[in-house]
C-alpha angles and dihedrals in degrees: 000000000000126000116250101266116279137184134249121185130232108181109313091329118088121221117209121219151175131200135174133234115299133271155151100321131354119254117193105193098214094210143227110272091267115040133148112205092196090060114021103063081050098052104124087227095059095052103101090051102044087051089053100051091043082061079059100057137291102332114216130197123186130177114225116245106276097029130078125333087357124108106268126251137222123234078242099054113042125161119253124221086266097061093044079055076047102069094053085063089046109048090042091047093051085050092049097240127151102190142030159181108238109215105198123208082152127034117197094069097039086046096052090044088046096055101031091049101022083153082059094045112076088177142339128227124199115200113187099317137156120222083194127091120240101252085056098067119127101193101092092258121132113224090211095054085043092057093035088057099040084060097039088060099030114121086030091078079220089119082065100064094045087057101041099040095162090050115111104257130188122141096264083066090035089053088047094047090054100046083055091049090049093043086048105052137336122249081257091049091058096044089051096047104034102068080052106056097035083061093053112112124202109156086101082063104051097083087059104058104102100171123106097267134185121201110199124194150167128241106226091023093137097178091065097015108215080255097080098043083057099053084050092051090039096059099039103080116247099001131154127245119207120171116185127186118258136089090240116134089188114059092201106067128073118329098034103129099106094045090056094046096066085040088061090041096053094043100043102020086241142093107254111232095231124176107236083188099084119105135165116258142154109229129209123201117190134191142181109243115233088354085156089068113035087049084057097050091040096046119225099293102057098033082061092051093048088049092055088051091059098040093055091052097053093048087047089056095044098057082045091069104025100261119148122217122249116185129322126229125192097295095345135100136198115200134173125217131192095212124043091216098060088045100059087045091051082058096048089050099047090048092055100037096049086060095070083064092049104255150104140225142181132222132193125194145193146166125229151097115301133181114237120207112194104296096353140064133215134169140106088289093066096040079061096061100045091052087049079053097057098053094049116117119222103291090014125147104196117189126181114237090256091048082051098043084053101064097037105146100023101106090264116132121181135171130234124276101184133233121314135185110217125211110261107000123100124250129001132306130208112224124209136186128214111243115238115247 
């Protein structure tokens, strides 16, 4: 979905960058301080998102210099609010675009882009920002146990979690979070930046920002209380002022349906239709090897016996490690997990407890967003597992590379088994089993 990273360059410092294919309008997310473009359009959790705003227009994602792909900075040589606005005028001029939505996750460099090239702004979106600097803050918090903490927890993704308390967390996102905040900055990076940007003002700014512009927030968000969202849409002229309830800081995490949903109206004039019934699982299929004919050799009746058997055991396992059954085929089950971990285990535990009735059986597994329609699920998530599936040996736990990447550091090992090209879904895929115990 998304081009191979490239470089634009601002000065003598190159911004990377990402976008995806083109479309109606083009959309630069200005990020977060701390961002990795390599890794963070491709984060499971922000798929849904990600999938609604492409249906916007071509989607871009930069890292600011001194942070992720970008080329690294000096304490003596840190960037100034011009040359993060900077980095706006480099990557769409590298694209060759002359115009575009900014999507603010942070406002003092989309604010100064916004005013100082208002003919290169088609809109400006505000997503739960603070014209205010740091020291400023009324709230009783101190900035410098804000920053001490921030660095005390980088590279954990628990900061994540304080931040987005309404977002879905298990370890499995924890552990995600943490590789992107690794992959973004290290806990030195952020020491070194963060004194720098609290300290950034731009309420001077504000008055001069001429673009149509909408400012989103959420109600009990006590980090950036709505407060400060509503100073920001009072002083830009004309601006619209959306507050949504949540605690979120981040608009593009669960749940950001809603958020979405005024984006799409302000952009297009019209109410995106947009699924709320995506969610992120990690989805087994598990079949009987060679069950045609063993069912021949045993007859009907005690081929039925046997079946029950199995079907006992697995539902046995899956209540074991929280999994929640799907559909049944034959001699076939779909089941649904809300941590890649337990998952994989479940699979492991099936495969060794069917053997003391004789028999085999085969499991593929894989983790993405799937659609669920009432009891059942459906989805490219789940043709990828099937597909996984497919491909399993007897006694085979087949897993894809983003179930695997998941679960790095739990324990788990597992061999290579090699790239595939599954039916249906685009690109290759690399396999792995699980290695037995």
């Amino acid at each position: 979905m998304f081009s191979e990273t490239r470089y634009a360059l601002n000065g003598d410092l190159r911004v990377a960058y990402r976008a995806s294919a083109e479309g109606e309008r083009d959309i630069v997310f200005v990020p977060t301080w701390f961002t990795n473009c390599e890794v963070l359009p491709e984060l499971p959790f922000l798929q849904g998102w990600v999938e609604a705003m492409t249906s916007l227009g071509r989607l871009i994602f930069f890292d600011q210099p001194g942070t992720g792909a970008s080329d690294p900075v000096t304490s003596g040589a840190l960037p100034n609010l011009e040359q993060w606005a900077d980095s706006i005028t480099a990557v769409l001029d590298d694209l060759g675009s002359r115009e575009a939505v900014l999507l603010a996750s942070t406002l003092a460099p989309a604010a100064l882009f916004a005013a100082t090239h208002p003919s290169r702004t088609t809109a400006l979106v505000v997503l739960e920002c603070d014209a205010d600097p740091m020291s400023e803050r009324t709230d009783g918090l101190d900035p410098d146990e804000i920053i001490a903490g921030l660095v005390a927890m980088w590279g954990t993704g628990e900061s994540q979690h304080v931040i987005n308390p309404d977002m879905p967390w298990n370890e499995e996102i924890r552990a995600t979070w943490a590789r992107h905040e690794r992959l973004a900055a290290s806990p030195g990076t952020v020491a070194l930046m963060m004194p720098r940007v609290s300290e950034l003002k731009v309420r001077a700014l504000l008055s001069t920002v001429r673009v149509p512009t909408l400012v989103l927030h959420h109600t009990d968000d006590s980090l950036v209380p709505p407060a400060m969202g509503k100073y920001i849409a009072d002083h830009i002229s004309g601006a619209k002022y959306v507050e949504l309830p949540g605690r979120n800081t981040y608009h593009f995490v669960e749940p950001w349906h809603q958020s979405f949903q005024e984006i799409a109206q302000f952009l297009t004039g019209h109410q995106a239709d947009v699924a709320d019934d995506r969610v992120l699982a990690t989805v087994l299929f598990t079949d009987i090897v060679d069950s045609t004919r063993r069912a021949a050799e045993m007859g009907d009746r005690d081929w039925r016996a046997l079946l029950d058997a199995h079907d006992a055991v697995v539902r046995s396992q899956l209540a074991r490690f929280r999994g929640r059954e799907v559909n049944t085929s034959g001699d076939g089950f779909l089941a649904m997990f809300d941590g890649p971990q337990r998952a994989i285990r479940c699979a492991m535990a099936i495969r060794d407890a069917v053997q003391t009735l004789g028999i085999e059986v085969r499991a593929g597994l894989h983790t993405g967003e799937c659609e669920v329609r009432g009891d059942d699920i459906g989805g490219i998530g789940v043709h990828i597992g099937a597909r996984v599936s497919a491909l399993a040996g007897p006694n085979d736990v087949l897993v894809s590379s983003t179930l695997r990447d998941l679960v790095i550091g739990s324990g788990l090992e597992f061999e290579e088994s090699g790239v595939h090209e599954l039916k249906g879904v685009p690109g290759e895929w690399r396999l792995f089993a699980v290695a037995s115990p």
